[in-house]
N, C-alpha and C positions, 0 to 999 in steps of 0.2 A: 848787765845782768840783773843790778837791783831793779831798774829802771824797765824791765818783761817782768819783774816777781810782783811789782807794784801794779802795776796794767793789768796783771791777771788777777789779783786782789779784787780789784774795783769791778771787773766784767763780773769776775765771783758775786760780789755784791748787790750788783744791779741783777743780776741772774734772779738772784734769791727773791730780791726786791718784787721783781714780777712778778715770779712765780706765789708769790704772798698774795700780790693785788690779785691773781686770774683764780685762786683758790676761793678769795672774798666774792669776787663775781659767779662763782660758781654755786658756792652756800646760797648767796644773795637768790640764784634761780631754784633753789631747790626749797629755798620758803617762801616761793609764789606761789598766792591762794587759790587752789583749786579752785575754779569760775564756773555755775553752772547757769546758764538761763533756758534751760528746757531746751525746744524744737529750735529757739533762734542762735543756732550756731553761729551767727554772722557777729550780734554782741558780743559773745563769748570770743571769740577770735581777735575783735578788737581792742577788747579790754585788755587780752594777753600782749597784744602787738606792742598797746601803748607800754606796759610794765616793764617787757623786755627793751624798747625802746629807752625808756627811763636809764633802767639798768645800764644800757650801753652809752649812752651819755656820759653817767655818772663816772663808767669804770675806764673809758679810754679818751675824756674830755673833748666830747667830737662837737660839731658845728653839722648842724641840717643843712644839706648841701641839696637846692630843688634836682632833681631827678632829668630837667631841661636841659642844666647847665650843665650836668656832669655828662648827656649825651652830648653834648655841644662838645665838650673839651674831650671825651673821645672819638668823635667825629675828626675832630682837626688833627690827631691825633693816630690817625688813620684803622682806627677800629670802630666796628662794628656792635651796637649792643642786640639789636634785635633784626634780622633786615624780615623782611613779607616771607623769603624762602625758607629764614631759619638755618640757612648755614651753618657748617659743622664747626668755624671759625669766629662766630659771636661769640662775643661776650659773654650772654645768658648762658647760651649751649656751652661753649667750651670752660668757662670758669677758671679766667686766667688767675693767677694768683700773686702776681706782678706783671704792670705793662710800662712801656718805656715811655714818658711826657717829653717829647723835644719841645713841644709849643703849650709853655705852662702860664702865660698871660692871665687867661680865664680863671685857672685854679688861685693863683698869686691875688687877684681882687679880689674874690669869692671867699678864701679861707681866711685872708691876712696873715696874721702873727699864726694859726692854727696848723697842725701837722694834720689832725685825724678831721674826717669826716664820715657822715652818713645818709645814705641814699636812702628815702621811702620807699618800696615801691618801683623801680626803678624801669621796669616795664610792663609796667600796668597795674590794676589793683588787679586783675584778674592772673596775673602769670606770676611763677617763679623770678628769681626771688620776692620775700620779704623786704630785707634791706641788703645795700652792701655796705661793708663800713671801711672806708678805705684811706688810706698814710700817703701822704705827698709826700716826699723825700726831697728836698730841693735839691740838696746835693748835688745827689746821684741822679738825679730828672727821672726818677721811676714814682711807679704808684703800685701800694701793699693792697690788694683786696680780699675781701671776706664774704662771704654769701651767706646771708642768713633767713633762714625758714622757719614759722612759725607753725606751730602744729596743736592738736590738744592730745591728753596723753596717751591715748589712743588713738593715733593720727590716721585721716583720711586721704591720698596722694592723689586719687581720680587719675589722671593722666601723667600726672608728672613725676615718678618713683623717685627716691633719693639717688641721688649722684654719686659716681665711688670717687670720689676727689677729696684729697687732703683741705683744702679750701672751701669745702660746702660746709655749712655748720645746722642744723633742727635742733632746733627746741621745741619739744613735745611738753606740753605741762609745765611740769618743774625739773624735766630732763634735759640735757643737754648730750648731743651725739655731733661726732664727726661722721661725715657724709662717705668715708674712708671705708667704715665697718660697717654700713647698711645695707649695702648690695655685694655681690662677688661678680667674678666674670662668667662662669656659669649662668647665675640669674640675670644677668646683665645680655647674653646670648642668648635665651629665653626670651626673653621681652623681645626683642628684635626679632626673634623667630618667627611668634606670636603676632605680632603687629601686622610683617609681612603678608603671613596666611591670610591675614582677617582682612588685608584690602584687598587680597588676591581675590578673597570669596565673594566682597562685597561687588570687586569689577564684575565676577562669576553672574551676579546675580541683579544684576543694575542693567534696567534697558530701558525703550521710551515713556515706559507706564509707571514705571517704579528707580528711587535713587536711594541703594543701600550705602550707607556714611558711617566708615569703621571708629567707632568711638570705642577709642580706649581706656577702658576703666580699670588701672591696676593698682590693686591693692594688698598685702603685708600681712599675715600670721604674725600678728604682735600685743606681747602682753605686756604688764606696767614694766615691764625690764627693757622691752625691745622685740627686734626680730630675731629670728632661731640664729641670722649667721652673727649679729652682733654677740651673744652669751659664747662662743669661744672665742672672743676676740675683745674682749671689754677690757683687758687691764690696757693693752694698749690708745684707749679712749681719752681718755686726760693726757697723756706726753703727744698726743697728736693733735689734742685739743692745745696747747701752752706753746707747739712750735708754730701752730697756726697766728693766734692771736696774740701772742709775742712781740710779732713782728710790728705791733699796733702800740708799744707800747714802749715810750721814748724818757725813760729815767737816766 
């Protein structure tokens, strides 16, 4: 009996413990210096990537993992990060939030002594995500993942709307949002409504002379708070931000 009262002491501890460090990484993004370089968004984006970058380093002791190797060791590993068709079961698309390492070889040279790492980039500079920042658990032969988006604080999505997934993470600016409270199912059935139509119209209207190509541009009613469905849903944003990136952090 003493010996469960002492065990839950310490989880008590190490609890608080985290929740201290993810409070500090959180401050720490909220006095990122608004960046402006006029029309060259691309600077601006980068100079944010590198800070948040920094940030995450600093706050979960990760090791740059190239973005080759960690497809390499979920290849072998029998998933998918990106395939030509996009699959409702990749990586990118589905946004596992732990996958099972039976063949941990690659990771074991790669990280060494290291638990945490992080992906640049991971398919492509041009596609979602950002980064992923992800936990080897040798244990247990599993792997903790995180998806992280970088945005300005007024974000532009173009085709790629945020994801309703407890494991997506944006950082807008100096905001930080789970990907959980950005979308609903509603809007989420909208878009897909939406998309349909517009290749339907474009088949409609495509023949030897002409090729109409449904580019979707969807974009967010958002102000420096967020979008309309986050504001009744924001206290819940930090306890879903902390079980997320919790899991990243091994006191």
């Amino acid at each position: 009996m003493k010996m469960n009262k002492l065990n839950d002491l310490y989880k008590n501890i190490r609890n608080i413990k985290k929740i201290h460090k993810l409070n500090n990484f959180y401050k720490n993004i909220r006095t990122i210096e608004k960046i402006k370089n006029g029309s060259n968004t691309q600077i601006t984006s980068n100079i944010h990537e590198t800070s948040i970058s920094k940030l995450i380093n600093k706050t979960f002791d990760t090791i740059d993992l190239n973005p080759l190797i960690f497809k390499k060791v979920m290849s072998e590993n029998g998933i998918k990060i990106k395939s030509r068709t996009k699959h409702c079961d990749d990586l990118i698309i589905k946004c596992n939030g732990m996958v099972n390492v039976t063949k941990p070889n690659l990771f074991k040279s790669e990280l060494k002594e290291k638990q945490n790492f992080l992906v640049h980039q991971p398919s492509g500079s041009q596609d979602y995500p950002d980064f992923i920042l992800g936990s080897y658990i040798k244990n247990d032969k599993v792997c903790y993942l995180t998806y992280i988006e970088c945005k300005q604080l007024i974000p532009s999505f173009n085709n790629n709307p945020p994801k309703r997934n407890k494991y997506c993470i944006y950082i807008c600016g100096n905001h930080i949002y789970n990907g959980y409270l950005l979308s609903t199912i509603p809007m989420e059935e909208k878009i897909n409504k939406y998309k349909m139509e517009l290749k339907s119209l474009c088949d409609k209207y495509t023949d030897d002379e002409l090729k109409f190509v449904p580019y979707k541009k969807i974009e967010y009613n958002w102000d420096g708070n967020g979008p309309i469905c986050f504001e009744s849903n924001k206290i819940n944003n930090i306890p879903l931000l902390n079980n997320c990136l919790s899991r990243h952090l091994h006191l």
